[in-house]
C-alpha positions in Angstrom: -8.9 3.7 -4.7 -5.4 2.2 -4.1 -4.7 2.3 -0.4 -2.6 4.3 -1.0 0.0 4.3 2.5 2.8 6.9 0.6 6.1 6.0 -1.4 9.2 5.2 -0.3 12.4 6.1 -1.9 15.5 4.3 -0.3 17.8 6.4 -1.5 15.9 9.7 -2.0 14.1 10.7 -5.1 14.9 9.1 -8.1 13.0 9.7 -11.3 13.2 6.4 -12.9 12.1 4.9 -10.0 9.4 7.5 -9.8 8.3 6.5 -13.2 8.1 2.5 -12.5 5.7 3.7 -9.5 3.3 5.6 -11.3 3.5 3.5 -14.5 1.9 0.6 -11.6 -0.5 3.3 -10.4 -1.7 4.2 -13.4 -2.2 0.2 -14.7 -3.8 -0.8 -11.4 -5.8 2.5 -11.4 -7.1 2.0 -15.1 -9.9 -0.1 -15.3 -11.1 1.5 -11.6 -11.3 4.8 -13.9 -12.8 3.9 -16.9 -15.3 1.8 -15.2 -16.3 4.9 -13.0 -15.5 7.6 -15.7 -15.6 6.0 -18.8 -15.0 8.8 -20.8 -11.2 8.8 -19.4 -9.2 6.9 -21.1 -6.3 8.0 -22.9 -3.0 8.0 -21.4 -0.3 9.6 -22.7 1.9 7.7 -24.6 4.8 8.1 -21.9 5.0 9.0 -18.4 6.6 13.1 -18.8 9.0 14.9 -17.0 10.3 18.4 -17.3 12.6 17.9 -14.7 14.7 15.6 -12.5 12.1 16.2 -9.7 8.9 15.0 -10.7 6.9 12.7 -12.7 3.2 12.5 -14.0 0.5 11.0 -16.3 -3.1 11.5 -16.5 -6.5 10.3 -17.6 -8.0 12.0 -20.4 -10.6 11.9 -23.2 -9.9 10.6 -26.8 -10.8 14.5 -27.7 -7.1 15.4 -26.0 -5.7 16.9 -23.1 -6.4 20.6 -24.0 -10.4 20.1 -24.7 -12.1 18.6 -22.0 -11.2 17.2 -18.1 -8.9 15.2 -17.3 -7.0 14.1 -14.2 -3.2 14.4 -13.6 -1.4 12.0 -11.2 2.7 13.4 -10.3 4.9 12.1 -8.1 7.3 14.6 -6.8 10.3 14.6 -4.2 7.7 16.1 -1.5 4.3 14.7 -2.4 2.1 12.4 -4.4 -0.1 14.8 -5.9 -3.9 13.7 -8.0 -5.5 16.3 -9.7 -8.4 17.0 -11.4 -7.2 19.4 -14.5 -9.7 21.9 -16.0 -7.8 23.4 -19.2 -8.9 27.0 -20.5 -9.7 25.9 -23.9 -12.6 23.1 -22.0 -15.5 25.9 -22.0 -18.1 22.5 -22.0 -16.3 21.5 -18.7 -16.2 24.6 -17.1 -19.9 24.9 -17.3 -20.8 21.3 -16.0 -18.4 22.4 -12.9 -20.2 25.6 -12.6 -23.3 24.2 -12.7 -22.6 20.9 -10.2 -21.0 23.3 -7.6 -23.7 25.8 -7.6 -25.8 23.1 -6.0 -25.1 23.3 -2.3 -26.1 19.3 -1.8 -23.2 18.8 -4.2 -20.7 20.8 -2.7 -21.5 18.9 0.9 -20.9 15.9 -0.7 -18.1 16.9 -1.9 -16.2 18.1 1.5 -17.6 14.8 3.0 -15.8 12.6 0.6 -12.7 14.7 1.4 -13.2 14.4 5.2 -13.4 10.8 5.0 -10.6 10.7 2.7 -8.6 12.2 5.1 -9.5 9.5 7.4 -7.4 7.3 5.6 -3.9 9.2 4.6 -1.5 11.1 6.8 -2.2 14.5 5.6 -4.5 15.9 3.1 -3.9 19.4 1.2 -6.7 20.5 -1.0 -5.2 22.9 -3.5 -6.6 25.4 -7.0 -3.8 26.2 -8.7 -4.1 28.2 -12.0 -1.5 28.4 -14.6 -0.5 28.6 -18.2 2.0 26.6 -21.0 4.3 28.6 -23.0 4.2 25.9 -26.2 2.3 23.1 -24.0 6.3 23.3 -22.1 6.8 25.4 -19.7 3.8 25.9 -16.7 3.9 29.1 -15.7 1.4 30.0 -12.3 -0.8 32.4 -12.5 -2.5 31.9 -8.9 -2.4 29.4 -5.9 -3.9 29.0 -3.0 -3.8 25.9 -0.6 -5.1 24.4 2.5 -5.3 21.5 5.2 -8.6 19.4 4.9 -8.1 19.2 9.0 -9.2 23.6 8.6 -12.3 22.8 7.8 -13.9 21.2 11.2 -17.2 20.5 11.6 -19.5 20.8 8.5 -22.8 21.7 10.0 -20.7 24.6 12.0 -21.6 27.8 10.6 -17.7 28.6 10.4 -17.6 25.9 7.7 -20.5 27.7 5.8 -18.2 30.6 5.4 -14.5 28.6 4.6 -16.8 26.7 1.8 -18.3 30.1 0.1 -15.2 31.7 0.5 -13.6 28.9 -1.1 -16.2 28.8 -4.3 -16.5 32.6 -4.0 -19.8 33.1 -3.2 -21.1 35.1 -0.4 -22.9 33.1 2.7 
């Protein structure tokens, strides 16, 4: 959406710095988003960090963070990372993602978008990462797993037919 071409840091990572960045992301970003999504929203009311290493905001429903989807932007001394978050406690959300990637026309689309995304940036890491908050604090992981878009190849290959079921966890 931005052009994005990767962030510079001059004299290494610097978390105020980091913050200015993102705070511009997420203005220019904004009406993008609630023009396409217009059920995102809500910021939160100040860029968070939990350490001296990384720094992220999101776009969320006026429900909250914990109930429904939203998605996380972070910038951290090794990558600009955008997420789409999935909290437990959003059981409505869980069941519209179930149902849109149990269509295989969806799921195509999907890694075509991705492929031409990768087109356009350096490198491109798809990654599901599950974890917890010990008092909405401290992330604890529970499971990760991660890969290069550029592993995927050709999508009509019947190699790709097995990386994507694997991937959802369905058999071929």
């Amino acid at each position: 959406m931005l052009g994005f071409q990767g962030i510079f840091f001059s004299s290494g990572f610097n978390v105020i710095e980091a913050k200015d960045i993102l705070n511009a992301e997420m203005e220019a970003l904004g009406p993008k988003v609630s023009r396409i999504y217009q059920d995102l929203r809500k910021r939160r009311p100040a860029i968070t960090t939990f350490s001296q290493k990384s720094v992220w905001d999101c776009f969320g429903s006026m429900d909250g963070f914990v109930n429904d989807l939203h998605f996380t932007f972070g910038i951290n001394e090794d990558s600009h990372d955008i997420a789409l978050t999935v909290p437990h406690s959003a059981k409505r959300a869980w069941s519209r993602l179930k149902a849109i990637f149990s269509d295989q026309g969806n799921e195509e689309e999907l890694f075509l978008i991705l492929k031409d995304l990768r087109k356009k940036v350096p490198c491109l890491f798809l990654q599901f990462h599950q974890r917890h908050f010990i008092y909405m604090k401290k992330g604890i992981t529970d499971g990760y797993m991660e890969f290069d878009i550029d592993t995927l190849g050709n999508l009509s290959e019947e190699k790709t037919q097995k990386q994507k079921s694997f991937l959802c966890g369905c058999q071929p």
